[in-house]
C-alpha positions as CSV (number, residue, x, y, z in Angstrom):
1,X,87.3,70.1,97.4
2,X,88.9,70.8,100.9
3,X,86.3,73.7,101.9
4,X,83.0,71.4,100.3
5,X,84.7,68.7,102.3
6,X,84.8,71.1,105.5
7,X,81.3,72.1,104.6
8,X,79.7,68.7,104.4
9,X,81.6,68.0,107.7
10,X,79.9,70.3,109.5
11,X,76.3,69.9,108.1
12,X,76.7,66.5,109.5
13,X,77.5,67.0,112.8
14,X,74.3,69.7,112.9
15,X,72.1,67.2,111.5
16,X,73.5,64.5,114.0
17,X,72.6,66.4,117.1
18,X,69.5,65.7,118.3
19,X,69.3,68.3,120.9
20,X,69.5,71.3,118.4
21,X,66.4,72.7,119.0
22,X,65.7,71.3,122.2
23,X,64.3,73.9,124.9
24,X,67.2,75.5,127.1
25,X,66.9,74.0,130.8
26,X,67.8,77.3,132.6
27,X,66.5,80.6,130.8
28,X,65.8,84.0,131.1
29,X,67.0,85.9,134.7
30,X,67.6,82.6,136.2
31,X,70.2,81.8,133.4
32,X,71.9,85.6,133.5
33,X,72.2,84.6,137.4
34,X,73.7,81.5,136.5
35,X,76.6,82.8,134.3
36,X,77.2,85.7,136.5
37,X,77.9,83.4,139.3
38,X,80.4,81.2,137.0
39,X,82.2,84.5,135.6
40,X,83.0,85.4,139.2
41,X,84.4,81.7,140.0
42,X,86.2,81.5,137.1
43,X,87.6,85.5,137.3
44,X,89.5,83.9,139.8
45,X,91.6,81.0,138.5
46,X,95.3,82.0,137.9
47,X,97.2,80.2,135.0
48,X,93.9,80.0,132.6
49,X,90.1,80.7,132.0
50,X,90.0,77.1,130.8
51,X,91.9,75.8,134.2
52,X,89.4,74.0,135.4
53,X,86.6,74.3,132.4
54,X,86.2,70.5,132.8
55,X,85.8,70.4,136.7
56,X,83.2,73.5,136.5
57,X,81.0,71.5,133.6
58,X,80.9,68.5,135.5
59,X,79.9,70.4,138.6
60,X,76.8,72.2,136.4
61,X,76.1,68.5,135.0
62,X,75.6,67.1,138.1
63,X,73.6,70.3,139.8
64,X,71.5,69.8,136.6
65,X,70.4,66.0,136.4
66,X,69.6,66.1,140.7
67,X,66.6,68.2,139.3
68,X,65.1,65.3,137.2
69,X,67.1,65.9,133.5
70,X,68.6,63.4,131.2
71,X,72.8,63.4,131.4
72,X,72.8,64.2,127.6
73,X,70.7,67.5,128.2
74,X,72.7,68.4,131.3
75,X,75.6,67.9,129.6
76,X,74.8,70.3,126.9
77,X,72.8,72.6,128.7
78,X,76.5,72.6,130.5
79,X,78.2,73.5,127.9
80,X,76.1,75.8,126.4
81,X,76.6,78.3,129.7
82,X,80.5,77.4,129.6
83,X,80.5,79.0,125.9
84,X,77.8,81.9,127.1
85,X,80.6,82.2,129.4
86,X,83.6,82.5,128.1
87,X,82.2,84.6,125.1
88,X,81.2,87.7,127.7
89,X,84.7,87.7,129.3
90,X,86.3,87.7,125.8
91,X,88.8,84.8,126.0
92,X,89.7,82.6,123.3
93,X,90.2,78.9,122.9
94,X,94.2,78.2,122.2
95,X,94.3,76.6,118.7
96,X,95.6,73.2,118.3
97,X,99.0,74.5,117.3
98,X,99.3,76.7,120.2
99,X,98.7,73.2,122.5
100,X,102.2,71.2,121.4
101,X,105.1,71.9,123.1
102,X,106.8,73.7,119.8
103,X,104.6,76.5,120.0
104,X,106.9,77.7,123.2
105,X,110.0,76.8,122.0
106,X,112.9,79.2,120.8
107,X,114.4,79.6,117.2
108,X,117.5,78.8,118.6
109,X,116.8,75.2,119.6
110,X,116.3,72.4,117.7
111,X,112.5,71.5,118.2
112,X,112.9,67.8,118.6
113,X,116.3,67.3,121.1
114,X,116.5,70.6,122.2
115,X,120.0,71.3,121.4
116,X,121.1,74.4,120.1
117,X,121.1,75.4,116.4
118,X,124.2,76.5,114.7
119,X,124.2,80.2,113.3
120,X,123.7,79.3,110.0
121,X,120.4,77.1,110.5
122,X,118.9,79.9,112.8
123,X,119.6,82.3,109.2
124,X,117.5,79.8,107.5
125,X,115.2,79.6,110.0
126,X,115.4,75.6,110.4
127,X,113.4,74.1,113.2
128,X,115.9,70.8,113.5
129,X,119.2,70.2,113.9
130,X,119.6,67.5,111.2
131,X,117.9,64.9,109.5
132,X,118.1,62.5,112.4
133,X,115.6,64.5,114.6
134,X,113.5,65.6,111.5
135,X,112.9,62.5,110.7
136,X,111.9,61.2,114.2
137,X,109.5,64.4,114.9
138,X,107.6,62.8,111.0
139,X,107.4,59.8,112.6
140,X,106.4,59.6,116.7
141,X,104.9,62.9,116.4
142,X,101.0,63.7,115.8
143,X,99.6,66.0,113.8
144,X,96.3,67.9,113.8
145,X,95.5,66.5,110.4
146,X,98.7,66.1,107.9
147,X,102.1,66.8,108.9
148,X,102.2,69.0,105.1
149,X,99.2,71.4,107.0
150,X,101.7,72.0,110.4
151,X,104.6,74.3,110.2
152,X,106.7,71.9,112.3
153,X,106.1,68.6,109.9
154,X,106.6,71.1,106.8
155,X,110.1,72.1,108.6
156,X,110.6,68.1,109.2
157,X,109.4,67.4,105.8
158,X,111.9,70.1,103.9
159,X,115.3,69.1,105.9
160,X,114.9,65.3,104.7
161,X,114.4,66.3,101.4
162,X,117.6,68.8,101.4
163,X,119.4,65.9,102.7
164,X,118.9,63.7,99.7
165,X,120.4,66.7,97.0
166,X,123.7,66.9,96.7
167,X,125.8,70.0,98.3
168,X,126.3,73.4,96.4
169,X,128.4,76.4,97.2
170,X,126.5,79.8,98.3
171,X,127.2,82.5,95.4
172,X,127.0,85.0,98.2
173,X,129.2,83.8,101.1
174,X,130.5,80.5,99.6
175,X,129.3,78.2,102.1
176,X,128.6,75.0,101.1
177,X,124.7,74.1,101.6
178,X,121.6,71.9,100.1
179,X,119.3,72.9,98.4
180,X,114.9,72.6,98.9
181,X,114.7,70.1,96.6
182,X,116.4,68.8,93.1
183,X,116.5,71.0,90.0
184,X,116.0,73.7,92.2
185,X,117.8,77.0,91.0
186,X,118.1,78.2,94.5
187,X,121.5,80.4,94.4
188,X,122.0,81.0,98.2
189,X,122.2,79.2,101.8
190,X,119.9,82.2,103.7
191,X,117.6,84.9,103.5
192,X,120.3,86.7,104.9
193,X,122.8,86.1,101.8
194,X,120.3,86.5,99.1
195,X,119.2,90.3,100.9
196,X,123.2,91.1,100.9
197,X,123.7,90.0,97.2
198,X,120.7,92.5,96.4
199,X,122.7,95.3,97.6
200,X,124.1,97.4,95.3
201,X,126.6,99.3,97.3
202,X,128.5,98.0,99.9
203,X,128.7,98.2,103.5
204,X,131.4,100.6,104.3
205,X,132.3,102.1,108.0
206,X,131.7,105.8,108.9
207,X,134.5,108.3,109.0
208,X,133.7,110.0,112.2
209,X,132.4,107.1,114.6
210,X,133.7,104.0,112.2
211,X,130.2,102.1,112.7
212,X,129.4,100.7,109.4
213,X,126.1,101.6,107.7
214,X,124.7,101.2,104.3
215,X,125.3,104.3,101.9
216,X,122.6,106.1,100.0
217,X,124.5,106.9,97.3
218,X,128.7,106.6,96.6
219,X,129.5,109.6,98.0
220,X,128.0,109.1,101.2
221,X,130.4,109.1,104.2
222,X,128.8,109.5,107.3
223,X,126.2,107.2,108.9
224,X,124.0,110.7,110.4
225,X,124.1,114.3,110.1
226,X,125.6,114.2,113.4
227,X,128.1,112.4,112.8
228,X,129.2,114.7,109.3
229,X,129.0,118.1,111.1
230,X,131.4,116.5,114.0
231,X,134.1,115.5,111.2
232,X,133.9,118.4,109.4
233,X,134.3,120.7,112.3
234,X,137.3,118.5,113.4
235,X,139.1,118.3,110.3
236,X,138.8,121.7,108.9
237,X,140.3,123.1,111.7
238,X,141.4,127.0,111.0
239,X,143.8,128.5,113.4
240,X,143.7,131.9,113.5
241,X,144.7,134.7,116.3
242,X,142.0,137.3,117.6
243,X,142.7,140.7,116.3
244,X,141.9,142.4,119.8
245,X,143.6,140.0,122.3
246,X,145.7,138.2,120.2
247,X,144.8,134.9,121.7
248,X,145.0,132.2,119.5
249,X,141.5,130.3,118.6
250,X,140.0,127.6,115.8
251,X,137.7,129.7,113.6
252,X,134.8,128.3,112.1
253,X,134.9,130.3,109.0
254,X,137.8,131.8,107.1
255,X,137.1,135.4,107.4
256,X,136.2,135.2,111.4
257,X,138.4,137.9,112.9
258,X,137.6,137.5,116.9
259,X,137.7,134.1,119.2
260,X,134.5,135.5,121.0
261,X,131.5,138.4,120.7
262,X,133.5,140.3,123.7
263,X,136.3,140.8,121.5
264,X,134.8,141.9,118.8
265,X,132.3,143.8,120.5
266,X,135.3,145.4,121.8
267,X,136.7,146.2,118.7
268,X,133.7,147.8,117.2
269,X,133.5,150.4,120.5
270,X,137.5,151.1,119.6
271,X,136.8,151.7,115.9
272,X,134.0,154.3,116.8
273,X,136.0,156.1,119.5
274,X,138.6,156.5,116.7
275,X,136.3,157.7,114.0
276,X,135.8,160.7,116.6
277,X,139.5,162.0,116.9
278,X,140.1,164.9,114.9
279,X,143.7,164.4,113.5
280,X,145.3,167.8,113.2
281,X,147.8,168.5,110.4
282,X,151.4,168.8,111.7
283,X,152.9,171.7,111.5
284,X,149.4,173.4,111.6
285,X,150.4,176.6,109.4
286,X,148.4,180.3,108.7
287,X,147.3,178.5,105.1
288,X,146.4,175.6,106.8
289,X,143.8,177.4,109.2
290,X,142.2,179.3,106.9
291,X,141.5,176.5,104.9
292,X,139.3,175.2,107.8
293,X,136.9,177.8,107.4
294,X,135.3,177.1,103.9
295,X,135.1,174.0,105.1
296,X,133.1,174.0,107.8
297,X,130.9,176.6,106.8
């Protein structure tokens, strides 16, 4: 019923006008000209493109009955170059909404005084500060249409009718709070509250940096893979001394043998000079030497 409603609306305003199908006062090259000229005098206005929408159609209204037309076709032949206007440069009317003074207003502000909201009314994103100003934005303030169809008069709305059920205790964090409305099976006070009791594993802090994170799984421990490598190095700390300089290091691994590639490419030179030396037998007898020669024939 709302969008037949809407429909019939607006079939009645196009049958109303009169000057539908009237013939355009300014056309062709003349009209380009026209809205070329008001492009580059409205380019020019700071805060808006609609600062000064009202001064520039009167201006064209006047411009256009000094040549001999009727105020209600100047008028309209005014407004019809203000829209031809404004749809080349792109802009776009602000919506009713975006007109009242809530539209700029922070979350964490009551929309009516202006006082600041308490922590737990910003978590459940309340616009008000209590019933008090709820109740006076319902009543001295307008709305578009209903106050059910604006965000603001459905935040109004929803604190008066939390007011009139009684008090119950959050099964998340235990603070007392009303519910939306009576019967309601609503369990907790925020969004915030009803995402933690969702969680199935806790929030616990990380071993290496202590910031707290939520795990994957229970045996998660770190919050990155930064974080774990760093731990582990620190932790499983083997002290060992270099087999070449006999300085003592922390080894990475169990079976490291060197504190740096100097030493042990040190130690790999001394092993081959070794391997070299021929070790004579002592004493070097006659049955010794002429064993020698079998074998190195």
């Amino acid at each position: 019923m709302v969008y037949l409603s809407q429909f019939l609306d607006a079939r009645n305003v196009r049958l109303a006008d009169p000057h539908r199908n009237e013939k355009r006062i300014i056309s062709g090259e003349r009209r380009k000209h026209v809205i070329r000229k008001v492009m580059d005098e409205i380019k020019d206005w700071r805060l808006s493109p609609f600062e000064n929408e009202g001064r520039t159609r009167h201006g064209l209204r006047v411009a256009l009955c000094m040549n001999g037309h009727s105020w209600s076709r100047s008028d309209r032949e005014a407004d019809l170059l203000l829209r031809a206007v404004f749809h080349y440069m792109g802009a776009e009317r602000p919506t009713w909404a975006q007109g009242q003074r809530e539209y700029t207003e922070p979350f964490d502000n009551c929309n009516w005084c202006k006082g600041p909201l308490e922590e737990f009314q910003i978590d459940r994103r309340e616009r008000f500060c209590g019933p008090a100003c709820a109740k006076a934005a319902l009543t001295y303030r307008t709305y578009q249409t209903h106050f059910n169809a604006d965000s603001m008069g459905r935040a109004a709305y929803r604190i008066l009718q939390q007011a009139k059920t009684p008090p119950r205790a959050c099964q998340q964090c235990g603070v007392s709070y009303h519910a939306i409305r009576a019967g309601s099976d609503q369990k907790f006070c925020s969004h915030r509250c009803r995402d933690a009791s969702m969680t199935t594993l806790p929030v616990k802090p990380c071993l290496n940096c202590e910031t707290e994170f939520k795990p994957h799984d229970a045996n998660s421990h770190y919050c990155s893979v930064k974080c774990r490598a760093v731990h582990r190095f620190q932790t499983a700390r083997i002290e060992k001394q270099c087999a070449c300089c006999d300085t003592p290091f922390v080894a990475k691994i169990s079976t490291a043998m060197y504190c740096s590639n100097a030493c042990k490419k040190r130690a790999s030179k001394s092993k081959k000079r070794t391997a070299t030396i021929i070790a004579f037998p002592q004493p070097l007898t006659a049955v010794v030497f002429d064993r020698w020669f079998p074998q190195a024939a």
